[in-house]
N, C-alpha and C positions, 0 to 999 in steps of 0.2 A: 461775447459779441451780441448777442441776441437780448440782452438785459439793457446794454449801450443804446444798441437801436432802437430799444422801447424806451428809455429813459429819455431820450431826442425827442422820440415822435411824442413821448406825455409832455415834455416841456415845449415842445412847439407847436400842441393843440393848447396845451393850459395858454402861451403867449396870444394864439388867437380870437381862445374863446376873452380874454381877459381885456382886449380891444375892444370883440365885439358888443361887449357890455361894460362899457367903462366907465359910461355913463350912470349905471347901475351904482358902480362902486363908488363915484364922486357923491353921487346922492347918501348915501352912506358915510360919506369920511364930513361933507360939509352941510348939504342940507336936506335932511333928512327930517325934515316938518311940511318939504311940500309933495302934495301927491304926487304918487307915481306916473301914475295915467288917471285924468278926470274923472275918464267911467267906468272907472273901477272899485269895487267896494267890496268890503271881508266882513264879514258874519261871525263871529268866533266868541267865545267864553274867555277871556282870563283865568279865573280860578276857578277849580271846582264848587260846583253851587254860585255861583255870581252867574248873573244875568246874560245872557245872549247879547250883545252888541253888532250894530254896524254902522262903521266911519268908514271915508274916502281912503283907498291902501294907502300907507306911507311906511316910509321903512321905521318911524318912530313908535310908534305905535304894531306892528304888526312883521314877525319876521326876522328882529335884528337889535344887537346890541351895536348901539351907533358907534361909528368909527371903527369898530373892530373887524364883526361879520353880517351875512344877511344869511336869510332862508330862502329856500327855493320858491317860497311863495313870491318875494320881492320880485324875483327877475319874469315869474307865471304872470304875474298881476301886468308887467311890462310889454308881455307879447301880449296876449289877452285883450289887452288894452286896447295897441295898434291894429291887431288882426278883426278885433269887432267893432271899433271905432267908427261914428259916434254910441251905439248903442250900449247900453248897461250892461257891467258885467259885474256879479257876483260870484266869491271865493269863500266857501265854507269851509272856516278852518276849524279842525278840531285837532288841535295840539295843546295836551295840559303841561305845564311845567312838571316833573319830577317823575313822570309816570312810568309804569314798567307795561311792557309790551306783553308779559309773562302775565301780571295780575290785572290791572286796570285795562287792558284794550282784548281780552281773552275773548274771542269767536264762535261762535257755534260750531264752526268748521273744527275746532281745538279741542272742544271735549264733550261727554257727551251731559248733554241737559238735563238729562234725568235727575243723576246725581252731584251735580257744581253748577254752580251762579257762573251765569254772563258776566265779564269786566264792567266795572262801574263805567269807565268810559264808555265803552263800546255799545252800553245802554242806551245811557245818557245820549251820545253824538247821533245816533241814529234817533232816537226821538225829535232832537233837533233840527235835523236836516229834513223831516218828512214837515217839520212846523213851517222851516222855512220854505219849502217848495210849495206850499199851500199858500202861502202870501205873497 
């Protein structure tokens, strides 16, 4: 019974939440080339070693295989947007394609520095983010 009850309450939070951004998903399934929110903008790398970028959020570009899914960034970039609107809001994303959490994003917190390398991500992203809070 208690599996019941929670299998209700997940599909009748998934039903709400799924209204309340629905708009989210429409942008997604049809037009997903126009920005999310105007002043809103993502900071991100595509591929390792390719240049830093920043364009208006859209789910085409940043977040999401169109028609299919989106990332949590999509719907962050949405609140963000209205909650600081009109002023600018950047979103430093640092998500690479393929990477492992184990090798490429390894912490100081994880091992100790004496003897093993920082993850190349986790290098790299923190370099970046101190670049871009400086401009």
């Amino acid at each position: 019974l208690a599996d019941t009850n929670s299998n209700t309450n997940a599909t009748a939070e998934a039903r709400e939440t799924l209204g309340k951004y629905q708009h989210v998903w429409n942008s997604v399934l049809h037009n997903f080339t126009s920005p999310i929110a105007s002043n809103v903008f993502v900071y991100h790398q595509r591929q390792r070693h390719a240049p830093w970028t920043m364009g208006t959020a859209n789910v085409w570009d940043y977040g999401a295989q169109p028609g299919v899914t989106f990332g949590p960034e999509v719907e962050l970039a949405h609140v963000l947007g209205e909650a600081f609107a009109p002023d600018p809001v950047v979103i430093l994303k640092a998500g690479y394609d393929e990477r492992s959490l184990e090798t490429d994003w390894k912490s100081p917190s994880r091992i100790d520095t004496r003897t093993e390398p920082l993850g190349y991500a986790w290098v790299h992203t923190l370099q970046h983010v101190k670049t871009a809070l400086q401009t």
